[in-house]
N, C-alpha and C positions, 0 to 999 in steps of 0.2 A: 438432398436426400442421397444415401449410399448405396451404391449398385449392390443388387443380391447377387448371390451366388453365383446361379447363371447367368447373370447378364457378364457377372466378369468375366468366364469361362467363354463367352459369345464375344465377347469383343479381343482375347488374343485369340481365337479363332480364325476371326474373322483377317487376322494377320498374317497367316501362316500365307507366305508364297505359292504362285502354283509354283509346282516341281519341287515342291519339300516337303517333308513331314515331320509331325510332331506328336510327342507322347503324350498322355493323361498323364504321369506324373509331373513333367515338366510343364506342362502348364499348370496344372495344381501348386507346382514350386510356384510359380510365376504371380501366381495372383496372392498369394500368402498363405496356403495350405498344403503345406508339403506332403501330408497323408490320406491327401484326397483324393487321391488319383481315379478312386471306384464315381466318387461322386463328380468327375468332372464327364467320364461314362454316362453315367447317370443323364446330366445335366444336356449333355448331348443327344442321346436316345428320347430327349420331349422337346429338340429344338426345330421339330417338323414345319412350325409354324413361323419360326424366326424368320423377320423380312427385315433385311434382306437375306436369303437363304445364304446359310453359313456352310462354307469349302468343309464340312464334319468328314468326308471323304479323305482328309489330307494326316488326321489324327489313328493315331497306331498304338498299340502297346511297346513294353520297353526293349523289344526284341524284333522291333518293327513287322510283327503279324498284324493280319487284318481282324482282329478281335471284336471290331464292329458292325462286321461286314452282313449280318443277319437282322440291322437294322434300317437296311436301303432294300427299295424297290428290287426282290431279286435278290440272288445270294451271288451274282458276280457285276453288280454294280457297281460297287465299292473298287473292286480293280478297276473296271473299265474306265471309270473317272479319273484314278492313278494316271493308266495307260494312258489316256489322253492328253495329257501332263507332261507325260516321257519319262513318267517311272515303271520300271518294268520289276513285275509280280511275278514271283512263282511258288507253287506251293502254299498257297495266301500269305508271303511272308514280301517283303519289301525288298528288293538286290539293292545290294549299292547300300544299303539303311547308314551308316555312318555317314557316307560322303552326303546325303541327302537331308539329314537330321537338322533340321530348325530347332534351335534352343533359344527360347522366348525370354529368356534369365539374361543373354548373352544379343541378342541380337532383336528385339521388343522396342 
């Protein structure tokens, strides 16, 4: 049987290093839908129930803002989880964002 949509989205998720992040588009590249990137969003924002809970914390937009961040417990959760990592947030935008960029196309 073929994994759906979000299961694929859940399993390079579940990839992502701590101390990196990674975009919705590039994972959307990753799994074969390059113009998904809203639906790998998506696809994240219903994964409350995934077990084992999935690093969703570690996924950015392509500008490495916290674009998600009103989907965790709390609207400074999402950093905190960052911070604890020893990515440092400011502005809800990612520092560092290039040097810290996991690309799942390139390193998966």
């Amino acid at each position: 049987m073929e994994e759906s949509f979000f299961e694929k989205v859940y399993s390079v998720v579940r990839q992502i290093p701590a101390g990196r992040v990674c975009t919705y588009g590039a994972i959307a590249e990753c799994i074969g839908s390059k113009k998904a990137a809203r639906m790998v969003g998506w696809a994240l924002n219903h994964s409350h129930t995934v077990y084992p809970e999935l690093p969703a914390h570690r996924v950015v937009n392509r500008k490495g803002l916290l674009s998600g961040k009103h989907h965790f417990d709390g609207p400074s959760e999402m950093e905190k989880r960052l911070e604890l990592e020893g990515i440092r947030v400011e502005n809800n935008q990612v520092l560092d964002f290039e040097a810290l960029l996991w690309d799942p196309n390139k390193e998966y």
